[in-house]
N, C-alpha and C positions, 0 to 999 in steps of 0.2 A: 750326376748325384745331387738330390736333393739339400740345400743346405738349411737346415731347421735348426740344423744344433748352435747357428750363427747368430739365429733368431734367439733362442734358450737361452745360447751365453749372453747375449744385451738384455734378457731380461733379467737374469739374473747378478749382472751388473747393474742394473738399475735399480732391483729392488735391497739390493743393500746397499749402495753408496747414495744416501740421503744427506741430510743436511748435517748431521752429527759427524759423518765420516769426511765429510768435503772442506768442514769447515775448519776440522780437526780435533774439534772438540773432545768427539767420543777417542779418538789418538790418542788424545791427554790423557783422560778419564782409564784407559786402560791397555796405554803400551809408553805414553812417557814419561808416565811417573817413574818408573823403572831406568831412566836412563838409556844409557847405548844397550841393557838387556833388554828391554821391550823392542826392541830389533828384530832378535831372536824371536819373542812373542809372537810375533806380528807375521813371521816366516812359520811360525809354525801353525798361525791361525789359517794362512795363504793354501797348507796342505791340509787343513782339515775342513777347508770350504772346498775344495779338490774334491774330496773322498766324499766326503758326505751327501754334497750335489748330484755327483756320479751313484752312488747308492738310491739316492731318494727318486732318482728318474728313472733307474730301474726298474727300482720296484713297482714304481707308476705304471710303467709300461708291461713289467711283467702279470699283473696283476688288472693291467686295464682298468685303473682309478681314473673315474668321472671329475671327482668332486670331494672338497676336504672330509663334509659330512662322511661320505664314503667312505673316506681312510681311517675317521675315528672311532665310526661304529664297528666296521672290521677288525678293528686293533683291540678297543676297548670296553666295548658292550654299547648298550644304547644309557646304562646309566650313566654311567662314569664316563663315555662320548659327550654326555649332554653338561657337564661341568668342563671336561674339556673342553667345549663348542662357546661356553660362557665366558672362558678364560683368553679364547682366542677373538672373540667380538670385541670385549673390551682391551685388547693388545692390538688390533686393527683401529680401534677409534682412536687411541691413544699416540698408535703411530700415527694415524693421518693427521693428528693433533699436533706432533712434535715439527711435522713437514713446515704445515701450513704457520705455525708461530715464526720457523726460521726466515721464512718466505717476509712475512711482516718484519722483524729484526734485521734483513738486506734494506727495503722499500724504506725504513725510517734511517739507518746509519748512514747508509750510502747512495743514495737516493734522495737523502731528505722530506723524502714524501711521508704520508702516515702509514703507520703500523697497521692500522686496518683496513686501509688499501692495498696493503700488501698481502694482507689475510683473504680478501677478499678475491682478488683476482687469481690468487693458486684454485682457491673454491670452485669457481664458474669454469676454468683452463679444465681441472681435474671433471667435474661434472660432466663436459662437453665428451670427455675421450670415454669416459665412464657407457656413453650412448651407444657403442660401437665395440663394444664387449673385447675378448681377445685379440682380435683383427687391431684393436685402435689402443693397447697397450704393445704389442708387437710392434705396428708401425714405429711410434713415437719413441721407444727407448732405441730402433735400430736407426733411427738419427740421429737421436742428442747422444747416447753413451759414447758412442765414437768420437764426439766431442768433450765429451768428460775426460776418457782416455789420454785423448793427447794435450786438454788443457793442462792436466795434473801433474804430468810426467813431465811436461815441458818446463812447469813451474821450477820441478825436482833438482833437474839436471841442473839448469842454469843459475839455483841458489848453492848448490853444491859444487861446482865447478868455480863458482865466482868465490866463494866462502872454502874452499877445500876441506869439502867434509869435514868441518872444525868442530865435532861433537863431541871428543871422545873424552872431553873433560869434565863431562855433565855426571855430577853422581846422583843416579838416580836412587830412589828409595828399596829396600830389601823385600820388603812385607806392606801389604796396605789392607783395608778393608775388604778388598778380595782373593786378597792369599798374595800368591808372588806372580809374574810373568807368565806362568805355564796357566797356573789357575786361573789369572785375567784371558787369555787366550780362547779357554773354554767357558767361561764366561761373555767373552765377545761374539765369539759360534753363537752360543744360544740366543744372544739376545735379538739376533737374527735367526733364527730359526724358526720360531712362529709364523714370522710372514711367508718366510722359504717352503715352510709347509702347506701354508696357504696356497699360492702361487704353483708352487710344483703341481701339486694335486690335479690343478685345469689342466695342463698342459700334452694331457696326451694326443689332443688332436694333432699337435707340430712331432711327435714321438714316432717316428714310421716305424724306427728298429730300434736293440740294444745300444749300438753302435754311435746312434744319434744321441741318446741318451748319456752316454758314458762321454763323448765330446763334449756336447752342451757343458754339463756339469762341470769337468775337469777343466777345461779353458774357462771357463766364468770363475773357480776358485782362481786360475792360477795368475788371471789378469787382477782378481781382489789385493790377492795378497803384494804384487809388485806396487799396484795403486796406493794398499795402506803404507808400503815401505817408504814410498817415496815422500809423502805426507809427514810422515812422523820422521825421516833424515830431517826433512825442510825445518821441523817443527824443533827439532832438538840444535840446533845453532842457534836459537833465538828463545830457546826453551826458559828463562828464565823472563825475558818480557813476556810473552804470549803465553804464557801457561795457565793465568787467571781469568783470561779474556775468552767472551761468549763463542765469537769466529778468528778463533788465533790466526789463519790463515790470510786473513785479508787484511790486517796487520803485518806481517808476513811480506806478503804482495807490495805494500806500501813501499816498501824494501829499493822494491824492482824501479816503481813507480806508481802515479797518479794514477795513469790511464792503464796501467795493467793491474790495478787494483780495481778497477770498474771491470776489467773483462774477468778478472777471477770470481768476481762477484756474480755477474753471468752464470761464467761454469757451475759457481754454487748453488742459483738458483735452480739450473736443470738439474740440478743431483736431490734437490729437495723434490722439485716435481715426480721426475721419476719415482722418485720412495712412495711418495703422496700418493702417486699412481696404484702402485702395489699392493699397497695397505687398502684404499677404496678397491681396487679391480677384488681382491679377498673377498671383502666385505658384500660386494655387490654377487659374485658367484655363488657366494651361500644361499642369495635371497632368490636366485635365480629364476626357481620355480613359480613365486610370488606373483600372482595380477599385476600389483602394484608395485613394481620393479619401481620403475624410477622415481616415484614417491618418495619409495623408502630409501632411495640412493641419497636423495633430493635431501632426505630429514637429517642424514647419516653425515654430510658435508656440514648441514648447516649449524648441530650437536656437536661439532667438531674446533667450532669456535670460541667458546668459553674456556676449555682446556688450552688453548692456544697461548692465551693472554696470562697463563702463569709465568710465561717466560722460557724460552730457549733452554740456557745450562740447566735451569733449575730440574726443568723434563724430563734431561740426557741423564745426567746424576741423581736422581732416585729411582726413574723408572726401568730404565737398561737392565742396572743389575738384576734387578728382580725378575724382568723376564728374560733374564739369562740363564738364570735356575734353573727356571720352568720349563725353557727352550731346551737345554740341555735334557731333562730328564725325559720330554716327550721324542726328540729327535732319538735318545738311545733305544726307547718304547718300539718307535716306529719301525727303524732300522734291526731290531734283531727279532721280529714276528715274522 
C-alpha cells in the first residue's frame, strides 16, 4: 500500500506548526490566556484540524481540485473568487513574512548574529526548495516534521514529569478580545486555514483514493492537537514569566539548560521553515501557469522582507485574529458546497 497519506500528514504538520506555534507564542495569544481551560481549547482545536483536513481532502479528491484558483471560482464565482484570491496572496505574503522575521529574532537572540542574516538565509533556503515544486516541499517536511515531533514532546514530558504538572493554580482569564476558549479554538482553526486551503488544493497528485485522503487529514489533526498540548502544559508552569515574551519557549528550555536551549532553538527554526515553505509553495502554485515563475517567486521572497522587520509578537497579535475570521468563514464556504 502506497503511503501518501504519511506524506499529507508532514505536510500538513509543517504547514501549521510555524514559528508562532513552536515558539509558543500563538499558545499564549490564544489557549493560555485561559488558564488550565485553554487545555480544553486546544483538544478541541486538535479535533477540529481532524475533521476539517479530512473533509477538505475529500472533497479535493472527489472533485479532482488542480489548484486553489480552481476551488474558488468553483465555490464562489470568478467575481467574488477574484477578492477571495486578493485576500489569500496577501495572507501568503504575510505568512511568509511572519516565518522569515522569527527566523531573524532566533539568528539575533540566540545566535548573536544579525537579524538580517537571519532573515536572509530562510529567504535563499526557502527559494531553493520553492525550484523543485511539490516533490521539494514533500521531501523536506518528511524530514524535519519527524523532528519537530519528537523535539516538542520530548520537551513536554520531561518539564512536566520534572515539574509534576504543577499548572493547575494558574487562573486564567474568562473572556478576552476573542471571546472565551471555544471561541479562541475557532479562531485558531481559521487562522490556519488559509494556507490549509492553499496547500490542500495542489495536493491531489499524492491523493490515489478517499482513504488516503481521510488518513492524511485525521493523523495530521490529531498529531497537531497533542503537539499544541504539550506546548501550552510546558507553557502554563512558567506561564507567569514567559507569558510576555516574543519565544516563551526558549525561555522555557533555558529551564532544562544552556545547550538544550540551542537545540530547541533548532527545532524552532525548522517549524518556521516549514511554515515559510507553505506559505511560498501557495504562493508560487497560483503563478504556476506564469513564464516567469521564478521571477515572480524570486520578487515574492524578496517583498517579504520589509514586513518582517515589524517584529515577531507584534505579526502574531494583530494579524492571526483577523485571518482567523476570514479563515473560518471561507473553510465553512468551502466545506458545505
Amino acid at each position: 500500500m502506497k503511503k501518501d497519506w504519511i506524506k499529507i500528514t508532514s505536510i500538513y504538520v509543517g504547514t501549521v506548526i510555524g514559528a508562532g506555534f513552536a515558539s509558543g507564542r500563538e499558545i499564549v495569544e490564544f489557549f493560555g490566556v485561559y488558564g488550565v481551560k485553554g487545555i480544553w481549547g486546544m483538544f478541541i482545536t486538535g479535533i477540529l484540524f481532524s475533521l476539517v483536513g479530512s473533509l477538505l481532502l475529500v472533497k479535493v479528491y472527489d472533485n479532482k481540485i488542480t489548484g486553489f484558483d480552481e476551488l474558488v471560482s468553483t465555490i464562489f464565482g470568478k467575481k467574488v473568487g477574484f477578492v477571495i484570491d486578493t485576500i489569500i496572496t496577501f495572507s501568503l505574503y504575510t505568512g511568509f513574512s511572519i516565518m522569515i522575521s522569527g527566523s531573524g529574532a532566533i539568528f539575533k537572540e540566540e545566535l548573536g548574529l544579525s537579524y538580517n542574516i537571519g532573515i536572509l538565509i530562510m529567504v535563499v533556503l526557502s527559494f531553493i526548495v520553492f525550484l523543485f515544486s511539490l516533490e521539494g516541499l514533500s521531501f523536506v517536511n518528511s524530514i524535519l516534521v519527524p523532528l519537530l515531533i519528537i523535539g516538542i514532546i520530548f520537551t513536554s514530558f520531561y518539564l512536566n514529569i520534572r515539574e509534576g504538572y504543577n499548572f493547575s493554580n494558574i487562573e486564567g482569564a474568562t473572556l478576552t478580545r476573542k471571546g472565551n476558549f471555544i471561541t479562541s479554538s475557532l479562531l485558531y482553526l481559521g487562522s490556519n486555514c488559509l494556507i490549509v486551503l492553499v496547500v490542500f488544493s495542489s495536493l491531489l497528485p499524492m491523493i490515489d483514493n478517499r482513504r488516503t485522503a481521510v488518513l492524511g487529514g485525521l493523523t495530521g489533526g490529531i498529531i497537531l492537537g497533542i503537539l499544541g498540548i504539550s506546548i501550552l502544559t510546558s507553557m502554563l508552569i512558567y506561564y507567569n514569566e514567559v507569558s510576555s515574551l516574543d519565544i516563551p519557549m526558549l525561555k522555557i528550555c533555558g529551564y532544562i539548560g544552556d545547550s538544550y536551549r540551542k537545540f530547541y532553538a533548532v527545532i524552532m527554526w525548522i517549524a518556521m521553515f516549514t511554515t515559510a515553505l507553505a506559505n511560498g509553495f501557495g504562493f508560487m502554485n497560483r503563478i504556476s501557469k506564469e513564464k516567469n515563475k521564478i521571477l515572480s517567486t524570486a520578487i515574492f521572497c524578496i517583498l517579504a522582507i520589509p514586513l518582517a522587520k515589524m517584529g515577531f509578537s507584534n505579526l502574531v497579535g494583530v494579524l492571526y485574529p483577523i485571518f482567523g475570521f476570514i479563515g473560518v468563514m471561507m473553510m465553512v464556504f468551502v466545506l458545505s458546497k
